[in-house]
Backbone as numpy.savetxt, mean C-alpha at the origin, in Angstrom:
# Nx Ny Nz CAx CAy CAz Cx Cy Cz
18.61 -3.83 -11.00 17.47 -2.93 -11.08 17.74 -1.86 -12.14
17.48 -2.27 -13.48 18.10 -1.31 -14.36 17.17 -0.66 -14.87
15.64 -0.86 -14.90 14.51 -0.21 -15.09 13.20 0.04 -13.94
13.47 1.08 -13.63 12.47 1.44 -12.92 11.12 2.41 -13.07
10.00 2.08 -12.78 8.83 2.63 -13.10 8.39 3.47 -11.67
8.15 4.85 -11.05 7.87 5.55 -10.27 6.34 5.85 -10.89
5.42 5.55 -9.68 4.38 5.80 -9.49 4.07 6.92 -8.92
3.78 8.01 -9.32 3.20 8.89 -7.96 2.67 10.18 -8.54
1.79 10.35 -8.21 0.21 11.46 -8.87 1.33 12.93 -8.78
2.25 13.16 -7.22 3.10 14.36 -6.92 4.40 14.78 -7.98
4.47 15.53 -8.87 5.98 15.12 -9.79 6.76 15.74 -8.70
6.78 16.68 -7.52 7.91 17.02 -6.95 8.58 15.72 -6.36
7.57 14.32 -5.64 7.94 13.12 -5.04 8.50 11.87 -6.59
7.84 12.50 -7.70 9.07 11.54 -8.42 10.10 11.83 -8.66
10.05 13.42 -8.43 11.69 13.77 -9.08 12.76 13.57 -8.40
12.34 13.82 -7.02 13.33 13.87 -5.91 13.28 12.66 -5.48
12.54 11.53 -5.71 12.92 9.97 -5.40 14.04 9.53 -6.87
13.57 9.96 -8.07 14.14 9.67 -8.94 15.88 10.06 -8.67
16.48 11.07 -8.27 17.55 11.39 -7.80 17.85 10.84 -6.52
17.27 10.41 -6.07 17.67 9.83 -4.35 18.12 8.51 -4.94
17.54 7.72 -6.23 17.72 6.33 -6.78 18.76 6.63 -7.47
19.02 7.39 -8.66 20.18 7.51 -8.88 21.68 7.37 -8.72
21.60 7.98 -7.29 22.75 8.69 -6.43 23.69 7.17 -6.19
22.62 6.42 -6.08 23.17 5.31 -5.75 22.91 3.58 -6.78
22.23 3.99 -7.76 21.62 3.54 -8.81 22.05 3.68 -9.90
23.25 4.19 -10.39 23.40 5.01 -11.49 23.19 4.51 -12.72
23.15 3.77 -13.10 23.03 3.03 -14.35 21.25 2.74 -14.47
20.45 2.93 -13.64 19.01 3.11 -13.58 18.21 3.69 -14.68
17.39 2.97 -15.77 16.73 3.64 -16.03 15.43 4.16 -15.68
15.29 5.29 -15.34 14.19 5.68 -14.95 12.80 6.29 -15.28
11.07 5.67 -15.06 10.41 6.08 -16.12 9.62 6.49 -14.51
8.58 7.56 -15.49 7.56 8.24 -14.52 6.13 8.13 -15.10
5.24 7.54 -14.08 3.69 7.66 -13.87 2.95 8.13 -13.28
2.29 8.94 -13.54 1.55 9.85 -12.65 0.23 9.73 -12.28
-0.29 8.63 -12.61 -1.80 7.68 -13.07 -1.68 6.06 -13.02
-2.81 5.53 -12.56 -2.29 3.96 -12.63 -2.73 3.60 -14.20
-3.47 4.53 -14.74 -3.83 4.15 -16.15 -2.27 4.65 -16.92
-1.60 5.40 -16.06 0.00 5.39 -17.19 0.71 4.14 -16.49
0.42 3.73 -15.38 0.98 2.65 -14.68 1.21 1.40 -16.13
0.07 1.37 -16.14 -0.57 0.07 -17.22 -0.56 0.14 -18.77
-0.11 1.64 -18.98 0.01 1.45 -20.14 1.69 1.34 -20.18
2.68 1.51 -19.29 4.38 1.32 -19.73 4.22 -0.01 -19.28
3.49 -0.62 -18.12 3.69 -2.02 -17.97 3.52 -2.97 -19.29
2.63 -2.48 -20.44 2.14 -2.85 -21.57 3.31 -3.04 -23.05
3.76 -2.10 -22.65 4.98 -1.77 -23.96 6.34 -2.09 -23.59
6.73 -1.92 -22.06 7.91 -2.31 -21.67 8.18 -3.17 -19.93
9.70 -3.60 -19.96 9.57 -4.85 -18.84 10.66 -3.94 -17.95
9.70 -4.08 -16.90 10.10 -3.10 -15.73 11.12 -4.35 -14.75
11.83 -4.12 -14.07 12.69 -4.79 -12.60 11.98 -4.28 -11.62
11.14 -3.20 -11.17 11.03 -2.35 -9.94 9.40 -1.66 -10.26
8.90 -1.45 -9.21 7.87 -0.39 -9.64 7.92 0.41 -7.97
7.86 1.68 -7.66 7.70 2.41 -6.42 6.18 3.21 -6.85
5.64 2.06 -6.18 3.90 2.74 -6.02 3.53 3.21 -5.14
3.14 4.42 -5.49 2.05 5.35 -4.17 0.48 4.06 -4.46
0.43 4.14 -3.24 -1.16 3.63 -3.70 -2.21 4.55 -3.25
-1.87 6.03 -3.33 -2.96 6.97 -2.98 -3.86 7.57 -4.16
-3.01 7.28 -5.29 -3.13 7.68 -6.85 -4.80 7.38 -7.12
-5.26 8.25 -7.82 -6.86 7.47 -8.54 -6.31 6.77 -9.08
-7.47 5.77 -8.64 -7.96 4.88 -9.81 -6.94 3.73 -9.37
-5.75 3.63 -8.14 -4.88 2.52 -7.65 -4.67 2.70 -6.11
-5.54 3.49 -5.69 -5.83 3.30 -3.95 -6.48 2.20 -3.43
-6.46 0.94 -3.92 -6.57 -0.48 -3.41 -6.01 -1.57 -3.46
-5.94 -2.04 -2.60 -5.27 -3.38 -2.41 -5.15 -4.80 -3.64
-6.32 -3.78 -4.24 -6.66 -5.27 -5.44 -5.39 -5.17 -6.82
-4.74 -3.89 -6.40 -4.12 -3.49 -7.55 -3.16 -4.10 -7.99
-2.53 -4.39 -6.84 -1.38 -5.30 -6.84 -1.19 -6.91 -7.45
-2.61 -7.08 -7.39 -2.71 -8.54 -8.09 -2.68 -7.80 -9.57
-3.53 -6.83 -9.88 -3.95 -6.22 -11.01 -2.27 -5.72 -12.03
-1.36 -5.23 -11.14 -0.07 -5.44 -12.05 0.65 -5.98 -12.31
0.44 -7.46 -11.07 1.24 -8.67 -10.93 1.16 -10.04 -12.54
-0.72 -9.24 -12.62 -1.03 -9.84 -13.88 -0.18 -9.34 -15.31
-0.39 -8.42 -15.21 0.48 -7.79 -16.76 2.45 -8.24 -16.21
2.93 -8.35 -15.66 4.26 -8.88 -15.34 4.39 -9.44 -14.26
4.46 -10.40 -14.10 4.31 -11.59 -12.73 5.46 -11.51 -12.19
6.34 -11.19 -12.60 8.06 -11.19 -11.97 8.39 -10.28 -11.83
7.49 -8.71 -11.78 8.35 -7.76 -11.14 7.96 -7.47 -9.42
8.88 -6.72 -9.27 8.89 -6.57 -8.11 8.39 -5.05 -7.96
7.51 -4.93 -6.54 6.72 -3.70 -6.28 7.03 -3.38 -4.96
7.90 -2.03 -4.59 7.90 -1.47 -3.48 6.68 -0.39 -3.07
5.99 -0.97 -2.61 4.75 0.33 -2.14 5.68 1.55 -1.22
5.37 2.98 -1.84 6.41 4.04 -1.26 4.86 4.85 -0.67
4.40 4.74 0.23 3.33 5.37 0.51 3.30 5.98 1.80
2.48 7.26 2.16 2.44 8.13 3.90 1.28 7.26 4.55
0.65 6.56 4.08 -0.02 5.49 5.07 0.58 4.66 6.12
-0.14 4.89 6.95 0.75 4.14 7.94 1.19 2.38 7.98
2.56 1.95 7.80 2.89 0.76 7.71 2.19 -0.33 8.91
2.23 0.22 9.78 1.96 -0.56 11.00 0.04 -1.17 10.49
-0.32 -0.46 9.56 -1.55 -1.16 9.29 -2.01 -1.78 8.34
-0.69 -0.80 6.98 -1.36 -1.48 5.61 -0.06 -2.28 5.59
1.04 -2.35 5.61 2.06 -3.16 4.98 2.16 -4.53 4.82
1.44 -5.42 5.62 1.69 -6.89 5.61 0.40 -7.05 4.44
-1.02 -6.30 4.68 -1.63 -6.54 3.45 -1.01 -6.57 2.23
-0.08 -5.63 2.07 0.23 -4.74 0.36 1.37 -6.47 0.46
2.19 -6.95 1.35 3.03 -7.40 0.88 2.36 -9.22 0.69
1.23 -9.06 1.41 0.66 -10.48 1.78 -0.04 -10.57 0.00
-0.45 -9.74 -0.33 -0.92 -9.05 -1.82 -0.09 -9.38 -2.50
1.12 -9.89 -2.68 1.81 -10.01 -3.59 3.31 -8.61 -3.61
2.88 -7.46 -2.85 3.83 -6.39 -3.17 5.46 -7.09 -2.71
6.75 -6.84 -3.06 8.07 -7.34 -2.28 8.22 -6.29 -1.20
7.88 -4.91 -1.11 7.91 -4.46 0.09 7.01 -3.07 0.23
7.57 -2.72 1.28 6.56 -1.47 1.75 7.01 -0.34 2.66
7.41 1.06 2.07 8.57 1.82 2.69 7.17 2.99 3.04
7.24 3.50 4.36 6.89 5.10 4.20 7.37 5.81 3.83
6.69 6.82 3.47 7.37 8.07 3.03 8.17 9.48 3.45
7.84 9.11 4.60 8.26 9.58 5.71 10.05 9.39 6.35
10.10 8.05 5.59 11.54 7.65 5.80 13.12 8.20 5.23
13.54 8.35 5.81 14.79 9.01 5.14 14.98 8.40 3.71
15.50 8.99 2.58 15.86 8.59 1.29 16.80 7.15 1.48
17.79 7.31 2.10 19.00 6.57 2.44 18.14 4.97 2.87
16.95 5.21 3.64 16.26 4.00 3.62 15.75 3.33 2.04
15.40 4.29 1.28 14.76 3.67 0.01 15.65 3.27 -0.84
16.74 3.53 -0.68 18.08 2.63 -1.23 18.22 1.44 -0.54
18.25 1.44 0.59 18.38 0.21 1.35 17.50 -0.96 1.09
15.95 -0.53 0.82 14.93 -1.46 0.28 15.18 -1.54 -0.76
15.70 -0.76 -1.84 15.87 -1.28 -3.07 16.57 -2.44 -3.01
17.53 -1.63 -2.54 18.78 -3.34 -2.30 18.78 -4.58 -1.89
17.99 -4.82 -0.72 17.27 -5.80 -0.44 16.36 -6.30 -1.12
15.68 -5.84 -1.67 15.14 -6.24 -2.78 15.69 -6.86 -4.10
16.52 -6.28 -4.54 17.38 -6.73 -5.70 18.31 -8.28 -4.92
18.73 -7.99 -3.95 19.62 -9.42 -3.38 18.70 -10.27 -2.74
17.29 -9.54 -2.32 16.32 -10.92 -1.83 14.86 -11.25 -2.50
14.58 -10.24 -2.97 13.94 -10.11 -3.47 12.72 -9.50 -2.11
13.01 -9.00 -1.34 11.84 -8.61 -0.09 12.70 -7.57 0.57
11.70 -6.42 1.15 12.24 -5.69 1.75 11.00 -5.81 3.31
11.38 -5.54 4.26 10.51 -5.46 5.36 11.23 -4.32 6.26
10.61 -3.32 6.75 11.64 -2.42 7.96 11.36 -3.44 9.19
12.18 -3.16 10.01 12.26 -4.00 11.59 10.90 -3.86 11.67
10.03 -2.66 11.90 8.53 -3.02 12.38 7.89 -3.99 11.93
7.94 -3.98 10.60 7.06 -4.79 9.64 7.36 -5.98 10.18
8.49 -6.25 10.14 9.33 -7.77 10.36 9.08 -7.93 11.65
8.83 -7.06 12.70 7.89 -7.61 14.21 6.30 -7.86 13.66
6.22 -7.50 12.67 4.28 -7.74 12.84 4.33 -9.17 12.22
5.11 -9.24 10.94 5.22 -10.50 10.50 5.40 -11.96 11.31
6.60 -11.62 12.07 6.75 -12.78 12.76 5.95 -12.87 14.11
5.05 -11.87 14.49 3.70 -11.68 15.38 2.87 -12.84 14.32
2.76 -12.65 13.81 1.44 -13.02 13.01 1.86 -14.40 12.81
2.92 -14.63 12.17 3.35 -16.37 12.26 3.29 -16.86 13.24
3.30 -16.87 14.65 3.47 -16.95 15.63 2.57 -17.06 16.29
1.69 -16.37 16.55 0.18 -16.32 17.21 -0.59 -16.42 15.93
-1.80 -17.74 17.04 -3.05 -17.61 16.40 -3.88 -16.24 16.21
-5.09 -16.73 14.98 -5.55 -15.55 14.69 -6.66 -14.49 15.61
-7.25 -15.46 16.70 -8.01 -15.03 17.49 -6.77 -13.80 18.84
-5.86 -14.33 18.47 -5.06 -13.37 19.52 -4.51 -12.10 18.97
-4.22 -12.32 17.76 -4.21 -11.41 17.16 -5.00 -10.47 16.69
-6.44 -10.78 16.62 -7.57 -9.69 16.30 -7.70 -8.97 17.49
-7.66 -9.86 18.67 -7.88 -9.12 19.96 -6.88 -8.03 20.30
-5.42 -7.94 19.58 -4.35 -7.30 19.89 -4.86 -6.08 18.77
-5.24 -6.10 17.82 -5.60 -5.07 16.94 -6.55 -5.80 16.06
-8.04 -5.19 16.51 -9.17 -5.78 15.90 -9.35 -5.40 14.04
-8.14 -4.35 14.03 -8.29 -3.95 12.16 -8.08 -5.08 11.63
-7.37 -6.00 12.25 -7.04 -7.50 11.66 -8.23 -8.25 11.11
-9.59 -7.77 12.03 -10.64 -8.81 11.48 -11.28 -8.35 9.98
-10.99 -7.16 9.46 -11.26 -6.83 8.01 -10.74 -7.29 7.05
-11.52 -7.57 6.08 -10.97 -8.12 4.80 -10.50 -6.49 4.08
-9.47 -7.25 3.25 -9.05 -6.19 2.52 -9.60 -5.34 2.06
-11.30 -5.97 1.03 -11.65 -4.74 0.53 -12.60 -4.01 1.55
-12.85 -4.69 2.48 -13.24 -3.25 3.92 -12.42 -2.46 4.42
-11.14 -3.05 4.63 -10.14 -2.09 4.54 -10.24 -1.01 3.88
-10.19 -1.30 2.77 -9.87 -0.28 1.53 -11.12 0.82 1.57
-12.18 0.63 1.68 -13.15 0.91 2.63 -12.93 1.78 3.79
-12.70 1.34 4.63 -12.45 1.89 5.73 -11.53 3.20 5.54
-10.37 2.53 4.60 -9.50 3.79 4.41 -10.15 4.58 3.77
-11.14 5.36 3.23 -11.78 6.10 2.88 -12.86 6.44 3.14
-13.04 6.24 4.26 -14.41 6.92 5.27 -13.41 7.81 5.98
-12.19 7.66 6.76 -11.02 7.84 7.51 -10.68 9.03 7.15
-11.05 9.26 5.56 -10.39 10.48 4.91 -11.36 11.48 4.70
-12.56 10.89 4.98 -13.91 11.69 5.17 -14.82 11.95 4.13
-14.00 10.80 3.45 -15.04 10.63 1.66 -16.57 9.80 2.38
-17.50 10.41 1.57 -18.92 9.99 1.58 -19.11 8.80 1.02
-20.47 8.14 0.72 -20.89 6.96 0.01 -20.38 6.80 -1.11
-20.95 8.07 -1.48 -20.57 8.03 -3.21 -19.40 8.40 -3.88
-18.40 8.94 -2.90 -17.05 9.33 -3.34 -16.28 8.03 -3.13
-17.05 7.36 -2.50 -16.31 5.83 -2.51 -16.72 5.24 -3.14
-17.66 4.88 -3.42 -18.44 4.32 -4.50 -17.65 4.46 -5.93
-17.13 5.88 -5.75 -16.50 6.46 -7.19 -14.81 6.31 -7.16
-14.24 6.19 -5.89 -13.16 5.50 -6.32 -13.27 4.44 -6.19
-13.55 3.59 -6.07 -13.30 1.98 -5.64 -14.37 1.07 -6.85
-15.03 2.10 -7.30 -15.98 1.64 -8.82 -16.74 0.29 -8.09
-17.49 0.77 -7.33 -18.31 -0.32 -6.70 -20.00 0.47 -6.55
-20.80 -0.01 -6.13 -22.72 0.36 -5.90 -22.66 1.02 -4.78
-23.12 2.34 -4.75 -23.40 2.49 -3.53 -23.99 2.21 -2.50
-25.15 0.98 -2.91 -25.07 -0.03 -1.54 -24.15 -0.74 -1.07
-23.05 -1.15 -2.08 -22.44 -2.28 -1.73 -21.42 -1.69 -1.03
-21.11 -0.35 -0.79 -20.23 0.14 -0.32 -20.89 0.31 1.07
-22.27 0.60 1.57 -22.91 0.95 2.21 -22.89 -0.38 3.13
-23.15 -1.26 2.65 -23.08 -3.05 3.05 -21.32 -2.92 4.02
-20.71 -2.65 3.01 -18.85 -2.68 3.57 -18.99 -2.04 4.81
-19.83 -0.98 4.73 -19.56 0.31 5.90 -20.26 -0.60 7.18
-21.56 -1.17 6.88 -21.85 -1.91 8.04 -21.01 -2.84 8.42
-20.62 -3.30 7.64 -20.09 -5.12 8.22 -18.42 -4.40 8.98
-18.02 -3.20 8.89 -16.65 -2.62 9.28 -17.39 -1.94 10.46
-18.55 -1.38 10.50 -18.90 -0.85 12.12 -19.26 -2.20 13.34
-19.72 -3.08 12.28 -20.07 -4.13 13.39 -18.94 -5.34 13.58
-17.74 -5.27 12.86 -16.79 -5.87 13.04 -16.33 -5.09 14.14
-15.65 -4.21 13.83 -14.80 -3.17 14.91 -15.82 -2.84 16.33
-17.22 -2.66 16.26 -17.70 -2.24 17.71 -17.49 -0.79 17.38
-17.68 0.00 16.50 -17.90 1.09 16.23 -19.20 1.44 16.08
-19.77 2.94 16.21 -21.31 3.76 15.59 -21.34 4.78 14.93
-20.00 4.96 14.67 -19.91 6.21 13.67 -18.38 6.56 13.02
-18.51 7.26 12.47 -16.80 7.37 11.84 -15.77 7.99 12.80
-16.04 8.68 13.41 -15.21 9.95 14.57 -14.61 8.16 15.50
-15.15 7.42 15.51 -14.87 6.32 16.56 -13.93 5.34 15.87
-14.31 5.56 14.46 -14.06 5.01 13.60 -12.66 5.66 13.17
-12.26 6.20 13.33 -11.11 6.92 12.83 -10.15 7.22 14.45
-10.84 7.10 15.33 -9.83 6.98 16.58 -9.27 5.88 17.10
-9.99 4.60 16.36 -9.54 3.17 16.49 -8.20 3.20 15.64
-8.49 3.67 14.47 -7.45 3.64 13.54 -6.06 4.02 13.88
-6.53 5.61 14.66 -5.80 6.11 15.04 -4.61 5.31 16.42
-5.24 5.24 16.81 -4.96 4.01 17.91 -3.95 2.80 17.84
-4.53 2.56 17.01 -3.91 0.94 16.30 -2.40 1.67 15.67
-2.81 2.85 14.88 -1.75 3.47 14.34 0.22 3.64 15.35
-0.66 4.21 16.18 0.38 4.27 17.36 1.10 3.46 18.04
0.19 2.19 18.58 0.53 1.17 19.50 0.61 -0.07 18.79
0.90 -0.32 17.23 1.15 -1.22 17.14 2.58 -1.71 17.03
C-alpha cells in the first residue's frame, strides 16, 4: 500500500487518519481529497493501491460512486471510512464493489488492521459485518427482509432514504443525487410503501431501529 488517496470534505479527519496510517505505514505515500471532483481528478493523473472514502462528501454520498471509481481504476481497492452506520450501509458499499467498510467511530488501531487485511486479502469486514454477510448467504431473501425490512430497498432508495433521514427536502435531494424532483418524489413513495411507513419521523425511527438491533 504505497499510495494512498484520503477522501474526506474534514482536513482535521485527513490529517489525523493520515498519521494514524503512517505510524504504521511508513513508507506510504500519502495524497488528500477533499471533493469527489478532486477524487477524480488524482484518480486521472495517478495509480492509487488504496482509497479511504467518506461517502458523506458532495457530489459522492451514493452508492453509485463506487462503480463510478472502480471505472477510472478497476484494481484499486476502496475502504469506505464513514460515521454511517455499518450495520446498514456496509454490505451495500462492499456488495458495490468497495474491499471494505470501517466506521469512524472505531479506534485508529482498527484502520490499520483493515488496511492490512486488505493489502494480504484484499477484503476487510469487522466481525459485525462478517455476521450480516454470512446471515445473508445463509438465509433466503424473504427471511431476511422480514428480519430488517431496509433490505427490501434498492440502493438508489437507499441513498434516498439516507437523505430524507437527514432532513433534506425534495429538492435538496434532488440537488445532491442530480436526479428530477419527481423522480425523487417517486423514490420517496415506493420507500414509504416498501417499509409501511407515512411520514419521515417513522421513517427515521425504523432506521433508527434497524440501526441498533441489527
Amino acid at each position: 500500500m504505497n499510495n494512498i488517496l484520503i477522501a474526506d470534505d474534514h482536513s482535521i479527519v485527513r490529517f489525523g487518519t493520515a498519521v494514524a496510517i503512517n505510524e504504521s505505514f511508513k513508507e506510504a505515500q500519502i495524497t488528500h481529497a477533499s471533493t469527489i471532483k478532486e477524487v477524480y481528478s488524482h484518480l486521472n493523473f495517478k495509480r492509487f493501491d488504496l482509497l479511504l472514502l467518506d461517502i458523506n462528501m458532495p457530489g459522492g454520498n451514493n452508492i453509485n460512486v463506487i462503480k463510478e471509481i472502480l471505472d477510472l481504476q478497476s484494481d484499486l481497492k476502496i475502504l469506505v471510512f464513514s460515521s454511517y452506520d455499518e450495520n446498514i450501509y456496509a454490505l451495500r458499499y462492499i456488495e458495490a464493489g468497495a474491499a471494505g467498510y470501517l466506521n469512524k467511530n472505531t479506534a485508529m488501531e482498527e484502520l490499520n488492521n483493515a488496511i492490512s487485511s486488505i493489502q494480504e486479502r484484499g477484503k476487510y469486514m469487522s466481525p459485525a459485518v462478517r455476521d450480516l454477510y454470512i446471515q445473508k448467504l445463509t438465509s433466503t431473501k424473504s427471511s431476511i427482509d422480514k428480519v430488517n425490512p431496509l433490505n427490501k430497498l434498492s440502493n438508489r432508495e437507499m441513498d434516498v432514504a439516507k437523505h430524507l433521514i437527514e432532513g433534506h427536502g425534495i429538492l435538496e435531494v434532488s440537488n445532491l443525487l442530480d436526479l428530477s424532483s419527481s423522480t425523487v418524489s417517486t423514490y420517496k413513495s415506493r420507500i414509504f410503501e416498501k417499509l409501511g411507513v407515512t411520514n419521515i419521523p417513522e421513517l427515521i425511527e425504523l432506521f433508527k431501529l434497524h440501526a441498533q438491533n441489527t
